[in-house]
TILOFI-205672 format. One line per 2 residues: their letters; for each residue x, y, z of C-alpha. Coordinates in steps of 0.25 Angstrom, whole numbers, plus 5000, padded with zeros to 4 digits. Layout:
BEGIN
a) X,Y,Z | ...
END
This chain:
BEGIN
xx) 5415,5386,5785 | 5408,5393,5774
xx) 5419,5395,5764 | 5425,5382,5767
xx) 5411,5374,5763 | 5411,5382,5751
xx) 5424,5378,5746 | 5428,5365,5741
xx) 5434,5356,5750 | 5448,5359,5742
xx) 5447,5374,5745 | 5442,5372,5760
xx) 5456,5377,5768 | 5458,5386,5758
xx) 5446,5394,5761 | 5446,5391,5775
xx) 5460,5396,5778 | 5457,5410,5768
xx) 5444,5413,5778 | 5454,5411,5790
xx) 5465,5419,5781 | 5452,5429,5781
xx) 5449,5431,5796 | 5466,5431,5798
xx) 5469,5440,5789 | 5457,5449,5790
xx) 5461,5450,5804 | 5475,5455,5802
xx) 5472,5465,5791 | 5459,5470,5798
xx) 5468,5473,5811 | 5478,5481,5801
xx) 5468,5488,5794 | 5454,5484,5793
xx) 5449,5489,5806 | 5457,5503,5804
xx) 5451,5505,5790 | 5438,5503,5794
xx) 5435,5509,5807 | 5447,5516,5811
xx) 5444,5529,5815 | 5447,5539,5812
xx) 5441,5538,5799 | 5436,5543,5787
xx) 5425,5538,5778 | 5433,5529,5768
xx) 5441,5522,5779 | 5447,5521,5794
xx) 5460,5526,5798 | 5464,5520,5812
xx) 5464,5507,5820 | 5476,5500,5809
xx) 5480,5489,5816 | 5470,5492,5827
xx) 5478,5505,5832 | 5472,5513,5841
xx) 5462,5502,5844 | 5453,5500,5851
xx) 5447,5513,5849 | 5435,5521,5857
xx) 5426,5516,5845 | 5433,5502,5843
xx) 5436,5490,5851 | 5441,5477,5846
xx) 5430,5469,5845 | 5426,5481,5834
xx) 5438,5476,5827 | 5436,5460,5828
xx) 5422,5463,5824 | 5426,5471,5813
xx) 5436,5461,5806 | 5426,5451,5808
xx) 5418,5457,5798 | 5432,5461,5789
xx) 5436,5445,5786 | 5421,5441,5784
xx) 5422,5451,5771 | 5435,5442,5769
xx) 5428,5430,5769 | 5419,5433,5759
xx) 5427,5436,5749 | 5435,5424,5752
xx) 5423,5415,5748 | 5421,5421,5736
xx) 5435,5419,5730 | 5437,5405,5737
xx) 5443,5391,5730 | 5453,5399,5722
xx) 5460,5408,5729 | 5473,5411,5734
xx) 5477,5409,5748 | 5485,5423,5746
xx) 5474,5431,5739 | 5465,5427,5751
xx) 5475,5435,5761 | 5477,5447,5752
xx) 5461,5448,5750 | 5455,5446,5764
xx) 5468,5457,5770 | 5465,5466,5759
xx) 5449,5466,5761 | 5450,5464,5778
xx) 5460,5475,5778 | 5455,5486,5768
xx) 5443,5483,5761 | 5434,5479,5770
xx) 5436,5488,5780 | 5435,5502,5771
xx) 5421,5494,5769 | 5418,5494,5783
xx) 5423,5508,5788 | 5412,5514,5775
xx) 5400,5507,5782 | 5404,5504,5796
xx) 5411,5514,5802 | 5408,5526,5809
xx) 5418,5534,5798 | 5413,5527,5785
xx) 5407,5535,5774 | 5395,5526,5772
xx) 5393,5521,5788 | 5381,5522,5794
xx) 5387,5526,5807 | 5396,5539,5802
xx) 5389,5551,5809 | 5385,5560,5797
xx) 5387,5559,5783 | 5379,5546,5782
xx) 5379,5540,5767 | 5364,5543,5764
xx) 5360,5548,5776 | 5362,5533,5781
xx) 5376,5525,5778 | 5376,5512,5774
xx) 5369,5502,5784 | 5379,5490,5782
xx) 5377,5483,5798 | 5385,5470,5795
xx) 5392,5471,5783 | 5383,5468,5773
xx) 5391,5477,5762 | 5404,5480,5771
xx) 5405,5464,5774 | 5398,5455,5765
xx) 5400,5465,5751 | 5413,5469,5754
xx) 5418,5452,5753 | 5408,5448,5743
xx) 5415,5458,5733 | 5427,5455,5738
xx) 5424,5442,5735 | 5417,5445,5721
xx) 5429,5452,5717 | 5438,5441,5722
xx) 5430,5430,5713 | 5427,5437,5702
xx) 5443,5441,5699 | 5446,5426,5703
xx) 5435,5419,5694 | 5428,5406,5697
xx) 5434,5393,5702 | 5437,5383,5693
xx) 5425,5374,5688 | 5417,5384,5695
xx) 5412,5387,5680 | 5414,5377,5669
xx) 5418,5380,5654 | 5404,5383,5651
xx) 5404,5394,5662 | 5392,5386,5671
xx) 5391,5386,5684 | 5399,5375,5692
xx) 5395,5373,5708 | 5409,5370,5715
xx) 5403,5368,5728 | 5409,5370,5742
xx) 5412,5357,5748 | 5405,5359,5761
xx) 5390,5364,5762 | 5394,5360,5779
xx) 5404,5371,5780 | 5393,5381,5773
xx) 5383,5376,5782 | 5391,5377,5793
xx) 5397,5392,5789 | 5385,5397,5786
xx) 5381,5394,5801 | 5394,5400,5806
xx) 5391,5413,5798 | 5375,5414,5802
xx) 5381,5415,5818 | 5391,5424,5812
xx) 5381,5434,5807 | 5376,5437,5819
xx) 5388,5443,5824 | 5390,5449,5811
xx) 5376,5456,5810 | 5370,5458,5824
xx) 5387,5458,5829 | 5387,5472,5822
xx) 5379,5478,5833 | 5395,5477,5841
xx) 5387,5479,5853 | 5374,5474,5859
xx) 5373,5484,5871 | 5379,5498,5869
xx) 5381,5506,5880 | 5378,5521,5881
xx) 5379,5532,5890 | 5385,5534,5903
xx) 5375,5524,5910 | 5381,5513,5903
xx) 5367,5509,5898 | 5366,5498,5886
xx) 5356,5499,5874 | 5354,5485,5869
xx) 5358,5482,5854 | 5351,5469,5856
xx) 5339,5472,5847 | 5346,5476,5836
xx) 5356,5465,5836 | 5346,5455,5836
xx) 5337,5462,5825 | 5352,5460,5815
xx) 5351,5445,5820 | 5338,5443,5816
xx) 5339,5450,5802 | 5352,5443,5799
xx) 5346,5430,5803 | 5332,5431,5795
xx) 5340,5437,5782 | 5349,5426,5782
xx) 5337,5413,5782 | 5330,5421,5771
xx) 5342,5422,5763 | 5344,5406,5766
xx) 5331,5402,5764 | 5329,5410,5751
xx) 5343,5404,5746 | 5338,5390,5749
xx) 5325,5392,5739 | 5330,5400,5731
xx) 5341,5391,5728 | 5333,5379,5728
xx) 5323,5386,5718 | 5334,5389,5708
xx) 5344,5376,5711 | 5336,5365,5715
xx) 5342,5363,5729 | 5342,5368,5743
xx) 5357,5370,5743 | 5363,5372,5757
xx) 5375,5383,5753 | 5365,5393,5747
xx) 5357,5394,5757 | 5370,5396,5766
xx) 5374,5406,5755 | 5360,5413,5757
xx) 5360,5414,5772 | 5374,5421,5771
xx) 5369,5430,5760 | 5356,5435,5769
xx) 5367,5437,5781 | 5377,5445,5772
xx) 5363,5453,5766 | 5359,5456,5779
xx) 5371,5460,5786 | 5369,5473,5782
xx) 5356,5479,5787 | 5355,5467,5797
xx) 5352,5478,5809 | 5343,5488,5802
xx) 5331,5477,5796 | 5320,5470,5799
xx) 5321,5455,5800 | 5310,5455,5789
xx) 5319,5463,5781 | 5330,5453,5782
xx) 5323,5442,5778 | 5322,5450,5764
xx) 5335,5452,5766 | 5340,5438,5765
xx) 5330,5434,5756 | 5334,5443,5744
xx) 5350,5440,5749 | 5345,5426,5744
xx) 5343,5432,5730 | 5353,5439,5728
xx) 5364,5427,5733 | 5358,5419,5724
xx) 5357,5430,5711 | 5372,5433,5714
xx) 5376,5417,5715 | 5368,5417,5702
xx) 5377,5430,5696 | 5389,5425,5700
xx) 5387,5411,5693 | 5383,5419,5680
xx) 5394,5429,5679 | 5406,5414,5683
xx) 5407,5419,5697 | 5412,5410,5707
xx) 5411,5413,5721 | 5413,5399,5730
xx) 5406,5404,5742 | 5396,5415,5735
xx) 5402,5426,5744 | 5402,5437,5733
xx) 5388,5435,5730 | 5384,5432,5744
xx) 5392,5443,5753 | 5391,5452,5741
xx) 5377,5452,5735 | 5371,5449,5747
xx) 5378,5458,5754 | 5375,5468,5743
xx) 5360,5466,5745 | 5362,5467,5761
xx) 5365,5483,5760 | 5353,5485,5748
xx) 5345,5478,5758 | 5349,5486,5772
xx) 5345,5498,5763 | 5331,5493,5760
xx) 5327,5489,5774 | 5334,5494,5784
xx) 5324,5499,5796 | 5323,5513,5800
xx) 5323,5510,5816 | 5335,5501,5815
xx) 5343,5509,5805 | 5342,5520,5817
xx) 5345,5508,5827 | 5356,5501,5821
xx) 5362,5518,5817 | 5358,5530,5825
xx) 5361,5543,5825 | 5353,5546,5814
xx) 5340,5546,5814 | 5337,5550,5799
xx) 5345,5539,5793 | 5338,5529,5780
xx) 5334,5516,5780 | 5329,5506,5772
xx) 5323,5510,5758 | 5312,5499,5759
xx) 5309,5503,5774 | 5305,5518,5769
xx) 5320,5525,5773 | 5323,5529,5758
xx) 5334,5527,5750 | 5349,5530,5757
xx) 5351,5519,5764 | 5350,5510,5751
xx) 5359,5522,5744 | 5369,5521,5754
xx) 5368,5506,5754 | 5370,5506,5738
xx) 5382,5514,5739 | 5389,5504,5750
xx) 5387,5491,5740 | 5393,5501,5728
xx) 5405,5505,5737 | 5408,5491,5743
xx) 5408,5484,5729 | 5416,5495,5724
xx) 5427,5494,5736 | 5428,5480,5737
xx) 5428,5479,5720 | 5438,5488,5721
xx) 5447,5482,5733 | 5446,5468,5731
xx) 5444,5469,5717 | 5457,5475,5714
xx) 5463,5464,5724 | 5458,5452,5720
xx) 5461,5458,5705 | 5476,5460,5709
xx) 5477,5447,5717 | 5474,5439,5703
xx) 5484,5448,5696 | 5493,5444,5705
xx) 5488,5431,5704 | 5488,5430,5719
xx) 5471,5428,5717 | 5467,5414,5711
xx) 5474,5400,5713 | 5478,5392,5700
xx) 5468,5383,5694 | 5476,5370,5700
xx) 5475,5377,5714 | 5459,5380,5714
xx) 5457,5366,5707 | 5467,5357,5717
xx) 5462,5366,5728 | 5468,5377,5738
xx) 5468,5367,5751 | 5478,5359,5743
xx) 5486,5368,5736 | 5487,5378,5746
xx) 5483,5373,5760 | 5490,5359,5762
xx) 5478,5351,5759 | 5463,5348,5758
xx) 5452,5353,5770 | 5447,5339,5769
xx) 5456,5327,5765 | 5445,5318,5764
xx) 5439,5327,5753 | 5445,5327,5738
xx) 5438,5337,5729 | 5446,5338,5718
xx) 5449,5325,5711 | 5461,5330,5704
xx) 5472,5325,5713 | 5483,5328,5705
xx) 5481,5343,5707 | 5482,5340,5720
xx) 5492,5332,5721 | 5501,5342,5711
xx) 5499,5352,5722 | 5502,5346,5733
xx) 5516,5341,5727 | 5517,5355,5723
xx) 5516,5361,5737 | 5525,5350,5743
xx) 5537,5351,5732 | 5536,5366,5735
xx) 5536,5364,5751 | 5550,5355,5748
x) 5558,5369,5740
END
């Protein structure tokens, strides 16, 4: 719903059927390798090397609601990137990027910070990075900055839409065609994260022993709701004035923006802060949504749904600040086992958290620049990347899926673009 509002209407099956397309594909290629790259075990630090196709599975360690959970998590990296390079796309270029990242690049991430094996996990039993490992808890890095650079990458190789820039290089606004569906996506995604932050617990009673005794995870969880909630109203509320001080207005689709870049800042260190912390954490994810929408109109790039700047810059800051104010007690809570580990520079536990945290944003940017980079730069070779200038300008839902979202709603005055497409697509059915 989201990505649809923030489309115009001539592009709203086109995004809709590439952030099915996502979830679809993301599945299969998650199944056939993803999964297996990222937690199959054995292991080494780089990568997984069992469970392809789910062989051998489920496992003592695994189950499969561990996968469903897991590819979850996969196609919402996906989706980011699809945001970013939305309106003028090809249909193909989607298929190849979303398999490519759900199948390889996102899970290498994943097994780094999540799994018991990877070489900056907070979970592996010795060797630590730092002494500590990265405390990533949600995805703040292996999610949100792993499809903002995808998506960076994706954009910038494409360029803008056309008219998003005129011949004087000035800004032009090509608004989505529905602030409704951002409202209502935004909605969708605020439920969403509370099975994406607190979710990541995996279990709210674990049992132990031979008595078959529980120890209740119910503090905790409710601690990441509560942060996850607070950091995303500050970084709304902070959006809503801040925009308003430099704009003039109180504009609805910022604010939206804003409440999905605390969430996506947050994500990270959700189960290790204080709600007070997280309220800072927001407000500052505010700040820099707004300098990197600021950047990104300086330097022509065009972004439809700001999901390079938001997943990625927010996300960014989301690991610096986990590093900063990450609690002693809950950094022992949330990861036992050892009782000397660091936290939070700015809560008196030194620097190595923060070293180790700088070393995970260097490594993802440099992976994904590396990965996705090279795609999309071989895709546009290839010209399999970027539709023609006639295409972008008549629209995807009529060159390329039978028809317009809304027939009652006729954005582009040009009919006979239109009309020369539609003639074509018939004449070519009739060969």
């Amino acid at each position: 719903m989201l990505c649809a509002g923030s489309v115009r209407a001539k592009n709203t099956m086109n995004i809709m059927l590439t952030n099915v397309l996502d979830a679809a594909a993301g599945g299969l290629f998650y199944y056939l390798f993803g999964f297996a790259l990222a937690y199959g075990s054995p292991s080494n630090g780089f990568t997984g090397k069992q469970f392809f196709g789910l062989e051998r599975f489920p496992s003592p360690s695994f189950d499969y609601s561990f996968f469903l959970y897991q590819w979850a998590f996969a196609i919402a990296a996906a989706g980011i990137t699809s945001g970013s390079i939305a309106e003028r796309t090809q249909f193909v270029a989607y298929l190849i990027y979303s398999s490519f990242l759900t199948g390889l690049v996102y899970p290498i991430v994943s097994h780094w910070f999540w799994s018991t094996d990877g070489w900056a996990s907070p979970a592996r039993a010795d060797n630590l990075l730092f002494g500590s490992g990265v405390i990533d808890f949600a995805g703040s890095g292996v999610v949100h900055m792993v499809g903002g650079i995808a998506g960076l990458w994706g954009a910038l190789i494409e360029g803008p839409r056309i008219g998003r820039f005129d011949v004087n290089g000035k800004s032009v606004l090509l608004r989505g065609h529905s602030g409704t569906l951002v409202v209502l996506g935004t909605f969708l995604l605020w439920f969403g994260w509370y099975g994406f932050n607190p979710g990541s617990f995996l279990n709210i009673l674990k049992t132990y022993g031979e008595t078959g005794s529980y120890y209740g995870q119910w503090s905790a969880i409710g601690r990441t709701a509560v942060t996850t909630t607070l950091a995303g109203s500050s970084a709304a509320l902070t959006t809503l004035f801040g925009k308003r001080l430099l704009t003039g207005h109180w504009n609805v689709i910022d604010v939206c923006n804003g409440l999905l870049g605390g969430f996506a800042a947050i994500t990270g260190g959700c189960s290790v802060v204080d709600p007070w912390a997280a309220v800072i954490c927001g407000f500052v994810a505010a700040g820099v949504l707004i300098g990197c929408n600021k950047l990104a109109e300086n330097f022509k790039y065009d972004d439809p749904l700001e999901a390079a700047q938001l997943h990625g810059g927010c996300g960014a800051w989301g690991i610096i600040f986990t590093a900063l104010f990450a609690k002693k007690a809950y950094v022992n809570e949330i990861y036992p086992g050892q009782p000397g580990r660091p936290y939070g520079l700015l809560m008196g536990g030194g620097g190595r958290l923060l070293a180790a945290h700088v070393v995970q944003i260097l490594v993802v940017a440099g992976w994904v620049s590396v990965t996705m980079g090279t795609l999309f730069w071989l895709l546009q070779k290839l010209r399999l990347l970027r539709i023609s200038s006639d295409e972008e300008i008549a629209g995807m839902d009529v060159t390329s899926h039978g028809g317009l979202a809304y027939v009652y709603h006729d954005e582009n005055s040009d009919q006979s673009l239109k009309t020369s497409f539609m003639k074509t697509k018939m004449d070519g059915s009739t060969v």
